[in-house]
C-alpha positions, -999 to 999 in steps of 0.1 A, spaced: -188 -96 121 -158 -104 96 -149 -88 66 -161 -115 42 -195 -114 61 -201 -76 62 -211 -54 32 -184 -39 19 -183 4 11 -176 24 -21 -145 12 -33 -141 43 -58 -150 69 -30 -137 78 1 -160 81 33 -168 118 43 -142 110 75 -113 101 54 -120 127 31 -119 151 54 -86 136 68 -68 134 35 -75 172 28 -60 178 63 -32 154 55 -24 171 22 -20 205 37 -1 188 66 22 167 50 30 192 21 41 217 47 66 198 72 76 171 47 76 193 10 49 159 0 52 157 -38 43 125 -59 46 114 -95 24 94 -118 -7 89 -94 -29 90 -130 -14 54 -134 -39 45 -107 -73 41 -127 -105 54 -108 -123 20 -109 -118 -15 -107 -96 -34 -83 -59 -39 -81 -34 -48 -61 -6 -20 -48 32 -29 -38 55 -5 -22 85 -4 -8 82 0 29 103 29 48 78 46 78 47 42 96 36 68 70 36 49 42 0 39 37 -10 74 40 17 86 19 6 60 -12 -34 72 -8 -30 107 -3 -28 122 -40 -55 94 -51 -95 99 -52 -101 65 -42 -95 43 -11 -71 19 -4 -73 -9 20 -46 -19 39 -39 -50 62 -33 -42 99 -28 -63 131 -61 -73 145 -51 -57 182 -52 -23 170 -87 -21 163 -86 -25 203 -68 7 210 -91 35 215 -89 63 187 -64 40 168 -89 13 160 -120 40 154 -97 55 128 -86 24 112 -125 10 109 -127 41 89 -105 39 69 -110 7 51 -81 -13 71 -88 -50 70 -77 -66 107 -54 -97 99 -47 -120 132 -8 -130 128 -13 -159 149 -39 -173 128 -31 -154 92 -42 -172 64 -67 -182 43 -91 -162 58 -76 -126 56 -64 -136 19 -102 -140 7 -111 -110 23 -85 -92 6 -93 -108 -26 -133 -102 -21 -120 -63 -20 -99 -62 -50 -128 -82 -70 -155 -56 -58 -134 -31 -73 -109 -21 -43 -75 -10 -40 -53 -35 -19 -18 -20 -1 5 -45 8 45 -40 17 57 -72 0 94 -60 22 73 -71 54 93 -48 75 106 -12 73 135 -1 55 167 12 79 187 29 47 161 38 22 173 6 2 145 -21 -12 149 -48 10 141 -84 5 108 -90 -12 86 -118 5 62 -139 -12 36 -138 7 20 -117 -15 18 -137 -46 -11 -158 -30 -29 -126 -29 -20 -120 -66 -29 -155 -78 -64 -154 -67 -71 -122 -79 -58 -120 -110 -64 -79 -115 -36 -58 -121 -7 -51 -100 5 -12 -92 44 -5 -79 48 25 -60 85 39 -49 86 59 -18 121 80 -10 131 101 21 98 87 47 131 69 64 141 100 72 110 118 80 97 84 108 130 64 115 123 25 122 121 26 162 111 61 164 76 79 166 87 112 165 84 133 132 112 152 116 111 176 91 121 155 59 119 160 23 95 129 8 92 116 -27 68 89 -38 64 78 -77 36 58 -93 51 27 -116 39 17 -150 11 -9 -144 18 -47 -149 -16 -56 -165 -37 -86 -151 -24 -108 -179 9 -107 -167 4 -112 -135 -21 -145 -143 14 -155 -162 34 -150 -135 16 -162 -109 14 -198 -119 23 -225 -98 62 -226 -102 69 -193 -115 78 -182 -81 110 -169 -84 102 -148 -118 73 -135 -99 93 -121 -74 121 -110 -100 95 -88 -117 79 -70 -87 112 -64 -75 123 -47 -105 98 -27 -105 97 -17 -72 131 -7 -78 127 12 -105 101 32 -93 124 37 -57 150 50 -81 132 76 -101 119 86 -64 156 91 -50 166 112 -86 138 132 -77 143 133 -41 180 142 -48 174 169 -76 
């Protein structure tokens, strides 16, 4: 059963499983990475939206939802949902499957039928992880997303997670980690900007976002 054909859960309340998780995550990651993040009230506790982040580690996902009250559903390759303990965890934990060789259509109305039922969409608009710490290209794949949604779109800036999970690397080190909540761009701007032609602006605008909220996240991370 697909996405789009199964009923969908609370979008304003996490399961008892990742609840339980994100308490242990909280104590975890505020321990062995000093976890602190900025601005999660800018994340309203209902209706849909769509987050961008910068992309540095693995950890990211968790490192966006973990001060918030609410789920957030991420995109993940379809094969892991075929890797024992990996794919139970990531049923639970609101991750939509996406098959790269097929990617389309498809996983974009699934990820717009959760932002319209009042979910919180992740998506890296980078598409890969971060080496330095810098924001690297942003993609547009993401502004098909945004165009047939039409809610609002949430930046989030993530410093020091490069350091904490390397690119290449599964091992954890002990890393200071700094994540900041951007000011909102409402869902009248972004039915502005995602017009047919206004691609380049688009991507202008989430990028400087993106970096400003990576740069209040490195002044903090730095202070």
């Amino acid at each position: 059963m697909t996405a789009s054909e199964s009923t969908l859960p609370d979008p304003y309340r996490r399961n008892p499983i990742w609840f339980g998780f994100q308490i242990l995550m909280r104590i975890s990651f505020a321990i062995l990475f000093r976890y602190r993040a900025r601005h999660p009230e800018r994340i309203p506790e209902s209706t849909g939206g769509l987050i961008l982040g910068n992309h540095q580690s693995f950890l990211d996902p968790l490192l966006i939802g973990l001060p918030l009250q609410r789920p957030v559903s991420y995109i993940a390759r379809e094969n892991l949902f075929q890797i024992p303990i990996i794919g139970w965890i990531l049923r639970r934990t609101y991750v939509m499957p996406i098959n790269r060789e097929s990617a389309g259509s498809g996983s974009v109305r699934d990820a717009v039928r959760r932002i319209k039922a009042g979910f919180l969409v992740g998506v890296f608009p980078e598409g890969t992880r971060s080496t330095d710490g810098e924001l690297g290209e942003i993609k547009p794949g993401f502004i098909a997303l945004a165009r047939r949604a039409q809610q609002p779109i949430y930046p989030v800036g993530i410093a020091g997670a490069y350091r904490a999970m390397p690119k290449g690397r599964l091992k954890l080190y002990p890393r200071k980690i700094r994540v900041v909540y951007g000011e909102p761009i409402p869902a009248e701007e972004v039915k502005r900007l995602a017009k047919k032609g206004n691609e380049e602006e688009f991507l202008r605008v989430i990028r400087e976002h993106l970096q400003a909220c990576l740069n209040e996240a490195n002044r903090w991370y730095h202070s």
